[in-house]
N, C-alpha and C positions, 0 to 999 in steps of 0.2 A: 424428866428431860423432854417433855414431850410441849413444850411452849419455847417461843422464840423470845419469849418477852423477858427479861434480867429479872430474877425473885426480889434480887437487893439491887435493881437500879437503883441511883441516888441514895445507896445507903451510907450508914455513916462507917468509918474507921471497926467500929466495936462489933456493929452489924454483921459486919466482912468476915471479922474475923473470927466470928463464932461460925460463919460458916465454916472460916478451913477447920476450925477445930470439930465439927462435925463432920465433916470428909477426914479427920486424923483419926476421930474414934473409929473407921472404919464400918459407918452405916453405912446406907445408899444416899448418892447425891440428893438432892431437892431437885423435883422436877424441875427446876432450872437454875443452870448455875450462872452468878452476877459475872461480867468481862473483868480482865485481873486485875481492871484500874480503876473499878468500880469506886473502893475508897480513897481515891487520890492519895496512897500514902505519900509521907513523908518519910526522911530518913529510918527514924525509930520504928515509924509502923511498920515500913519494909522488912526493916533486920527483924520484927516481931513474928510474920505472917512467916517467914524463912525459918528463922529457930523454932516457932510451932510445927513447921511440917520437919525439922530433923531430929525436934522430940519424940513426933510420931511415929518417924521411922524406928528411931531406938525401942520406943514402945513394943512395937512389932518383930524386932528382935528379940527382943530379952522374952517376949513371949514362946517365941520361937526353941530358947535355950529352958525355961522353965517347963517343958513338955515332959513329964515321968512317965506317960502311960506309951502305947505302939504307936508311931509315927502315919500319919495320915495325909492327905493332901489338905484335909480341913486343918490341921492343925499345924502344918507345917509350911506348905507350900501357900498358903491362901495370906498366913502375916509375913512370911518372905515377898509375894509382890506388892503389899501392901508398903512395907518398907521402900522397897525400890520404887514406889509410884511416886512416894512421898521424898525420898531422894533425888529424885526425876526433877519433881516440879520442881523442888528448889534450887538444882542444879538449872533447871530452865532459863527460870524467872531473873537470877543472877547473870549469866551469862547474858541475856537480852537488853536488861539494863542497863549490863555493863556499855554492850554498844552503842544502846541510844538514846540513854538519857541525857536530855542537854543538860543538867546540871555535871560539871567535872567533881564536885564533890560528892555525890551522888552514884556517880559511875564506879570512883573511888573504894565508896562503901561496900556496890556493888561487888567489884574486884574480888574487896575481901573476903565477903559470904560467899562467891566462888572457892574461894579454898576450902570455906569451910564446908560446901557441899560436900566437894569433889571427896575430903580429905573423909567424909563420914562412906563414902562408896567406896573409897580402897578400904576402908577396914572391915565393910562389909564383906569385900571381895577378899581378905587374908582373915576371916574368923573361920576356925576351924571348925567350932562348933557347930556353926548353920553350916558351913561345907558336910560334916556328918551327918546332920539332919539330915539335908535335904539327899546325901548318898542312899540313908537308909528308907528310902521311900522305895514304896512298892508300886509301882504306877502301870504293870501291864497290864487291867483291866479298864485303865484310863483312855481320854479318847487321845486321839493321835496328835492332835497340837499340845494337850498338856505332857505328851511323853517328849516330845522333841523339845520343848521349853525347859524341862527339867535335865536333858540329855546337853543342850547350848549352855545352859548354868555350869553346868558342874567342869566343861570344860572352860568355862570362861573362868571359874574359881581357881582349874588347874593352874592356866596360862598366867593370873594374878602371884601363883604363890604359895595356895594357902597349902601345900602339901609338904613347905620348906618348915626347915628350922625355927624356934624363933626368933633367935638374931635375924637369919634370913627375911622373915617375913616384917620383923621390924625393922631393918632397912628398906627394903622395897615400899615400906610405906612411909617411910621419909622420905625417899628416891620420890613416888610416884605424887604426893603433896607438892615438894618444889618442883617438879614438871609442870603442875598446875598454875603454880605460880606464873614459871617461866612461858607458858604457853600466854597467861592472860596479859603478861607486858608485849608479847613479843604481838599480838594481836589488838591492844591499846595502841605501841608505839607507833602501828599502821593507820589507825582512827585518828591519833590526838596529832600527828604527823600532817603539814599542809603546807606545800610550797609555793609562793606563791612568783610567778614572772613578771615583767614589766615591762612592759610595750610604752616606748616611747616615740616611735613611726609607726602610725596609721596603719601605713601601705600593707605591717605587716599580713594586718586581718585579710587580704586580697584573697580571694576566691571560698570565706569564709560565707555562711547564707546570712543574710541579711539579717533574720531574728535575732542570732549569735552576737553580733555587730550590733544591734540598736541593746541588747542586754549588758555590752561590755564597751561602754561609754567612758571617755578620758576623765577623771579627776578632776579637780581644780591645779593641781598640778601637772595636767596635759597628760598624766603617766595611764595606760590601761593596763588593769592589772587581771590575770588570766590565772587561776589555783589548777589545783594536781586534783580536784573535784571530779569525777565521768564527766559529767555534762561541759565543764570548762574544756576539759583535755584531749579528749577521744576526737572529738569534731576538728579541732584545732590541726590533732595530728593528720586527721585523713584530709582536708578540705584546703588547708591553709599552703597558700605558694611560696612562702618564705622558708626556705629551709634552715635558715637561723631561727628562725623563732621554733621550729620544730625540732630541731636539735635543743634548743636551753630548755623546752617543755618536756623531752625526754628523758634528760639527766635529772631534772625537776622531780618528774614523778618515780623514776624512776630510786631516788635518793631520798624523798620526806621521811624513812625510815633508818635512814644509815646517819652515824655509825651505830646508833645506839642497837639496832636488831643482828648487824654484825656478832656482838658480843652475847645476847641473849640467842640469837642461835647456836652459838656454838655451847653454851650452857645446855642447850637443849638436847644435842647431839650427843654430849657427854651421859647427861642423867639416861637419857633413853638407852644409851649403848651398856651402861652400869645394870641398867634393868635387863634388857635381853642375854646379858652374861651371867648375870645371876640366878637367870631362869636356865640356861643349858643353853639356850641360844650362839649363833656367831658372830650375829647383828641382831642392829634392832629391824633392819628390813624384814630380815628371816621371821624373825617373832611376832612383826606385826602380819605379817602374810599367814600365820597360822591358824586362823580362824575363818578366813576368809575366800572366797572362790578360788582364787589362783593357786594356794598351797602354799607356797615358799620363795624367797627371792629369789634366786634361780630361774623360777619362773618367769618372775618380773622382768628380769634381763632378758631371756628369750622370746617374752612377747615383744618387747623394744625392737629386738634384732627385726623380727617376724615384720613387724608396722615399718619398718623405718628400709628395708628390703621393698616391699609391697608398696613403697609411695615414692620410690624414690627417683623412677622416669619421672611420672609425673611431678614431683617436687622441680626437678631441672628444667623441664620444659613449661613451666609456670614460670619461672626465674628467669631464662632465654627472653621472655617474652616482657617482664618488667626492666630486664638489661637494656633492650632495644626501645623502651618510653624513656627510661633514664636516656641511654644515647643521644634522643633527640635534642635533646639542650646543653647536653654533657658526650661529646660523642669519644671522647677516650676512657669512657668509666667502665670500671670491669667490676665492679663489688656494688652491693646494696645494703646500707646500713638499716639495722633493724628498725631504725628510727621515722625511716622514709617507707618503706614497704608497705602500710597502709596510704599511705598518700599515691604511691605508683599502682597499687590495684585500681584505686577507684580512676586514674590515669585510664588504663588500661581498659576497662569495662565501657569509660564514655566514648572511647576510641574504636574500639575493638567489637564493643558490647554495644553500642547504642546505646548507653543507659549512665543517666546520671544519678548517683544513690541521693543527691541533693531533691531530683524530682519528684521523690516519695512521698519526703517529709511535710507536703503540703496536705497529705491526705491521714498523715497519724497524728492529730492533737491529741494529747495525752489522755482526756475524760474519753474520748471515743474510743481509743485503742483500751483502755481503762473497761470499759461497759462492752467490748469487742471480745476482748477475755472472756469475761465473766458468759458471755452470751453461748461463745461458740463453749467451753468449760461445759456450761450447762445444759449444751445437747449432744454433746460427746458420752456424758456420763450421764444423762436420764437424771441431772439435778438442779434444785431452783437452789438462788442465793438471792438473800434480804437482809439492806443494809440495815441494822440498829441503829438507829437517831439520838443524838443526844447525851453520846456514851463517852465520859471522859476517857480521858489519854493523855501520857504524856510530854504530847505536843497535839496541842488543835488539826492538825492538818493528818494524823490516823483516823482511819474509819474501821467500826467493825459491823462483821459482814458473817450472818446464821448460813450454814450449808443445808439444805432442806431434800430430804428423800420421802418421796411417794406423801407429803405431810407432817413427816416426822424429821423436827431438827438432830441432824449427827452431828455437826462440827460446828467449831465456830472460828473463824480467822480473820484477823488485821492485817490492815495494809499502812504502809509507814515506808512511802514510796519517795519523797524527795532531800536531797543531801539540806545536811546544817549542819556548823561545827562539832566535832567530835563524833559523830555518829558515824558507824562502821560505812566503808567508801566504797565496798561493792555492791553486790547482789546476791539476796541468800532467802532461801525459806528457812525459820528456825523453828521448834517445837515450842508449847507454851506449857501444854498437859497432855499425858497420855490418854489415848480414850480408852475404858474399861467399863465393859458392856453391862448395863443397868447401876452404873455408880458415874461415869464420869464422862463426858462428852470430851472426845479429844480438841485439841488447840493448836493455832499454827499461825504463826506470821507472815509477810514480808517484809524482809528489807531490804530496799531498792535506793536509788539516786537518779530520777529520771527527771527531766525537766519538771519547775512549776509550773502550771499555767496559773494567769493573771489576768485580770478586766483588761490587759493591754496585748497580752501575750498569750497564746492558746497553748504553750507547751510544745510545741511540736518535735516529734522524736524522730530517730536513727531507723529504720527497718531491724536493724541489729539488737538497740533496745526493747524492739517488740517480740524477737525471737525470746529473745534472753526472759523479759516480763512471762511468757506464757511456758518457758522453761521451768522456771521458776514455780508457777503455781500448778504444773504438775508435779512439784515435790509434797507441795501444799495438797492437791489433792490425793496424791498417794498417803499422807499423813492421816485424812480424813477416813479413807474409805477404806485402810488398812489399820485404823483404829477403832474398829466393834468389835474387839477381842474380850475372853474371859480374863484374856490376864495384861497387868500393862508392859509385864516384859517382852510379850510378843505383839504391843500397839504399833500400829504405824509402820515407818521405817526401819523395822530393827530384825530385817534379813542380816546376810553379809554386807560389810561398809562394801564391797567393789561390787554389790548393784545397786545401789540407792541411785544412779544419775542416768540409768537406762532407761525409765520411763519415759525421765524429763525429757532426754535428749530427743526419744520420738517424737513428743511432742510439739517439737520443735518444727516439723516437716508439717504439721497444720498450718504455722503461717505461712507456707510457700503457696498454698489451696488458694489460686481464685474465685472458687467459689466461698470458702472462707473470708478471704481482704473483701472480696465483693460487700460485705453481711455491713463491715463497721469502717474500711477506709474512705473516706468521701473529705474532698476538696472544704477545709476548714472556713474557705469565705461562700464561697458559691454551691456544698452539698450535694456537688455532682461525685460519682464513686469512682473508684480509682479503673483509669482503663484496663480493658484486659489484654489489650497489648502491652502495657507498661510491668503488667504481671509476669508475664510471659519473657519480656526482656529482661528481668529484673533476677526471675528465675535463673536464667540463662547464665546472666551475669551472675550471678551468686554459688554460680556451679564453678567459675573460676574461682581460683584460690584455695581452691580443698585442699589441694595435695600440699600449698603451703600452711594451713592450719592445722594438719597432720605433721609437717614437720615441726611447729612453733609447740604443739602437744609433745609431742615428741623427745623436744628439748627440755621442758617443764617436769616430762615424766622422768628422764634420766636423771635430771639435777634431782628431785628429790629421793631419789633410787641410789645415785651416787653420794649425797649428803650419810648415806643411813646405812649404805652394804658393809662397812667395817668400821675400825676403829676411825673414832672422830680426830685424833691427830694425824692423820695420813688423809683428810678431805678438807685443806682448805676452800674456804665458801668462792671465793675468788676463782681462783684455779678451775675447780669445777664447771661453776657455769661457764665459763671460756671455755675449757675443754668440750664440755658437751653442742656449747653453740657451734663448735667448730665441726663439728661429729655430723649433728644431725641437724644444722639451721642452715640455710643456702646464706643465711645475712649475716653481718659482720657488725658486731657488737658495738656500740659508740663508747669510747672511751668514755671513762670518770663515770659509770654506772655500777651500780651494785643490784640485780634485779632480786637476788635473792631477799635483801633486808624488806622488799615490801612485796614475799610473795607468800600471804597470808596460809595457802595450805602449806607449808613446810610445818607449821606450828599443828593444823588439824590434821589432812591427811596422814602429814608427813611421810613416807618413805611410799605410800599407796594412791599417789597423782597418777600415777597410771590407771585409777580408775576410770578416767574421763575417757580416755580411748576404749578402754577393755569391754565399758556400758554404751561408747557409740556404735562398735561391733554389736553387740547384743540389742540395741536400740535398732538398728537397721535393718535387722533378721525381722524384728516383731514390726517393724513398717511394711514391710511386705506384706503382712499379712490380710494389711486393710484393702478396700477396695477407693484404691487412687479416682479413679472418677467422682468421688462421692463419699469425701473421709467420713463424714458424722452419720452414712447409714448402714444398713448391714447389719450382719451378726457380730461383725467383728469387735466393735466398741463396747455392746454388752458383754463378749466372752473376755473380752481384755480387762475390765472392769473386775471380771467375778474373779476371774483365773490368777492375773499376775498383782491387782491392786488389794482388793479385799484380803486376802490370807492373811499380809503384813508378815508379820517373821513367824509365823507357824509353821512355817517347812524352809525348807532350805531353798534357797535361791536358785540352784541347779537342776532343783525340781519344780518351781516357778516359770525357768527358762522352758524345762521339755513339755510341760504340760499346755502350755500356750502353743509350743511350735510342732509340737509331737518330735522332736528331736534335740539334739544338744545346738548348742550356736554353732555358726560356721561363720567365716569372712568373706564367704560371696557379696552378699550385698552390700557389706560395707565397702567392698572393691569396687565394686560396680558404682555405688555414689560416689567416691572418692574421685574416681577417674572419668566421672558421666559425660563433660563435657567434650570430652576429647573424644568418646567411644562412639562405636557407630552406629550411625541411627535406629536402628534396628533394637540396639542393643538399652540405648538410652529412653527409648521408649517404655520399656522392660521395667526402669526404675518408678514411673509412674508420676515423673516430672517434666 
């Protein structure tokens, strides 16, 4: 692994895949391993390369069950992660396809070999047998990441099942197969889902930027037509002065998945609530909280109370203040539909703030902000990254991209950053391959939806899409630098699911650095850099709105909290999210919407959306710590590096947090961001913005 160069670039089909079958026998990798698109499979080769690695895995099991002599870590624990690597990757590879292959027949197949992953990991996780093995292992002279990997197995096998009956445990894994199922339509029917509007007045596009407008030209039949695509949608809503066309694009995106995820959610609700009663459980909330930092649902509901207490002057007086921009053209309106409220911030900022988010975007063409990442990435974390040329994919328009430490390549990652039909419609890092130190270089995607650029068009993006892009790729880079593990069940991101977003979301306060924007925003025609007063406003500006984006989390975290805290026929999907918008959202829902049918983590997170707040509490403790004058110098990027990314899931997350901060999290400083702008200067200085 010690070359950047593909062993099997341009290899054929047969090539390929005598490699995975030599990564199945369980040698060590080839100093390099080819990118996974290396043999442009087709349908048969795909389902080929997938059913090799979950022969390999069984291989590895039954090895496991054939053991007569004393139970060892060689012999026991070493073909159990073996198994799971090889589980891993096929479960990877499937699931990614799933969302972004443009062939629909394709993705199809994809689907299916999802189940058949998923369906070989539950059985892994209710055989008794390897639950024995791996109980009867002796491991206190081991070092302390293989004792706590063994100690998160066994209760991950408890929480599976495998200590039930076998009725018991064979239902749970018919239970936990159809989940699988129902998760992957209910996350297709959001991808293959595109509604599209039709602007038949001009006018509407008024106060829309120009680029927008010259991209979405009339028809031959005079009609422009505008999808539920980010790049279509998002601008539209915030920018456009037509408040009909902002309304029918909200119901639009808001509905491309209803009725049909309607009915598959509540499938979902059921099988999950089946499972967590079968386990001992009262919900499935409870039971998915049980492995994880918070503890138990219970919890969940009091940190809600705790957040939604703590933001809630600020929530009103952020609203007061959009009530009074609505007034001006509307002077009897007492409510703000969810619909409009991006549209009356950015009101509000050019007014209020001196800042218009439209003046940004002449300074983030997509290749810059692109190369902007990768730049500041790279002196944040002491690492080079070098595109590979000429490496199929796909779709022509992936790049893949070596992660390089001190010389030596650790990672490797693709990027698959703009929307086409069918392809997943947000924004994710997903995993490709575990990394496992001296066998396998770990893997990691994007996928994203950001403007193309074109010989006419530079791309030019959102300030928001650039937060979100370098959000993103520090999932990607915790992937990376938290996969040089011995083993692949502790690579990467595989602490507790409720820190995986704590990183990212710090990382998020790097693009606010003027000296950062300074490095790569510059004026797309003219190359001059973005002022640093416009930073500075823009900052400022940016600071409004928190306490409504803490309530919009808020309301996101309830719904999937209340989808999942008891039995599923007492939580209509409807009801719910009305009730909780009403609870914790200052905005008033637009009729004829369903936001749950296209709110994709009800299917992933599900009942644990409160992750996203619980990690930007935690995310804001560990911004403190850098030194604000000068993000990318200091001790502090290397000790962040070594302390909270490298381990990966060797320890527990709660020892990740103390060991970075020398104490547990607290909600000071996420208080303090929350409410920065309003607070006194003294105090907002403090924050380091």
């Amino acid at each position: 692994m010690e070359s950047s160069v593909p062993f099997f670039r341009g290899c054929t089909a047969v090539a390929f895949l005598l490699w995975v079958a030599t990564i199945a026998a369980g040698q060590e990798a080839p100093k390099s391993q080819p990118p996974m698109w290396s043999s442009k499979p087709d349908i048969p080769a795909f389902e080929k390369i997938e059913t090799d690695r979950l022969a390999a895995a069984q291989h590895s099991i039954d090895e496991i069950i054939a053991v007569k002599e004393a139970r060892t870590v060689d012999n026991t624990l070493v073909p159990y992660d073996e198994a799971l690597r090889q589980i891993n990757a096929t479960t990877y590879f499937a699931d990614l396809m799933q969302q972004v292959h443009p062939d629909a027949t394709f993705r199809d197949h994809a689907t299916a070999m999802l189940s058949k992953a998923s369906a070989a990991s539950t059985s892994l996780s209710l055989n008794r047998e390897v639950y024995q093995a791996l109980a009867g292992l002796e491991v206190s002279k081991a070092d302390s990441a293989t004792r706590y990997y063994l100690e998160r197995q066994l209760l991950e096998f408890r929480l599976a099942g495998v200590d039930k009956d076998d009725a018991t445990r064979a239902r749970l894994k018919k239970l936990n197969d159809q989940l699988t199922d129902e998760q992957s339509m209910f996350d297709r029917n959001i991808s293959d889902g595109k509604n599209i509007v039709e602007v038949t007045d001009a006018t509407e596009l008024d106060g829309l930027p120009q680029d927008y407008i010259d991209r979405h030209k009339p028809g031959t039949d005079g009609k422009i037509l505008i999808t539920t695509d980010y790049p279509d949608v998002l601008p539209a809503l915030r920018f456009s002065k037509s408040d009909k066309l902002r309304r029918r694009l909200w119901v639009a995106f808001d509905t491309r998945a209803y009725p049909k995820n309607r009915d598959v959610l509540e499938q979902m609700m059921q099988t999950r609530y089946e499972i967590a009663t079968l386990l001992g459980y009262s919900s499935w909330a409870d039971y998915n909280a049980a492995d994880k930092m918070i503890v138990n649902g219970p919890n969940i509901a009091g940190f809600i109370e705790r957040v939604d207490a703590a933001s809630r002057p600020l929530v009103l007086r952020e609203f007061q203040m959009l009530l009074a921009e609505k007034q001006k053209t509307d002077p009897h309106a007492e409510e703000i539909g969810d619909y409009e409220s991006s549209y009356l911030s950015e009101l509000v900022r050019r007014t209020q703030y001196n800042f218009d988010s439209e003046s940004v975007r002449r300074y983030l063409p997509y290749a810059q902000v692109k190369q902007g990442v990768l730049d500041t990435a790279a002196k944040l974390f002491h690492l080079t990254f070098r595109q590979e040329e000429n490496v199929p994919a796909w779709d022509p328009a992936v790049e893949t991209w070596d992660a390089i430490d001190d010389g030596k390549v650790i990672g490797r990652f693709y990027l698959d950053m703009h929307p086409r039909p069918g392809k997943y419609s947000h924004a994710e890092m997903a995993p490709v391959l575990d990394g496992v130190r001296g066998k396998q270089i770990p893997e990691a995607i994007l996928v994203c939806n950001f403007p193309a650029p074109t010989a006419a068009d530079p791309g030019l993006m959102d300030f928001s899409d650039v937060v979100t892009f370098f959000h993103e790729f520090g999932h990607l880079m915790h992937w990376i630098l938290g996969g040089q593990q011995q083993w692949a069940g502790i690579s990467g991101i595989t602490m507790e699911g409720d820190f995986v977003e704590a990183p990212s979301q710090m990382l998020e306060e790097w693009m606010h650095s003027p000296q950062v924007l300074a490095s790569f925003a510059r004026d797309y025609k003219t190359g001059e850099p973005i002022p640093a007063d416009l930073v500075v406003r823009m900052n400022r500006a940016s600071a409004f709105g928190r306490g409504s984006w803490v309530a919009n989390q808020t309301t996101y975290t309830a719904i999937s909290y209340d989808l999942y805290k008891g039995k599923p026929q007492d939580a209509d999907p409807d009801a719910v999210c009305a009730q909780d918008a009403e609870r914790y959202s200052p905005y008033t829902p637009l009729p004829g919407t369903h936001l749950y049918a296209s709110f994709g983590h009800l299917a992933g997170y599900s009942s644990a959306y409160y992750t996203y707040l619980w990690d930007k509490v935690i995310a804001e403790d560990f911004f403190v710590q850098f030194d604000h004058d000068n993000l990318l110098a200091g001790p502090a990027p290397m000790r962040y590096r070594h302390v909270v990314l490298e381990p990966g899931g060797s320890m527990s997350a709660n020892d990740l947090v103390k060991n970075f901060l020398g104490r547990p999290q607290s909600m000071t400083a996420f208080q303090r961001w929350m409410g920065e702008e309003f607070a006194p200067a003294s105090e907002g200085a403090k924050s380091g913005q």
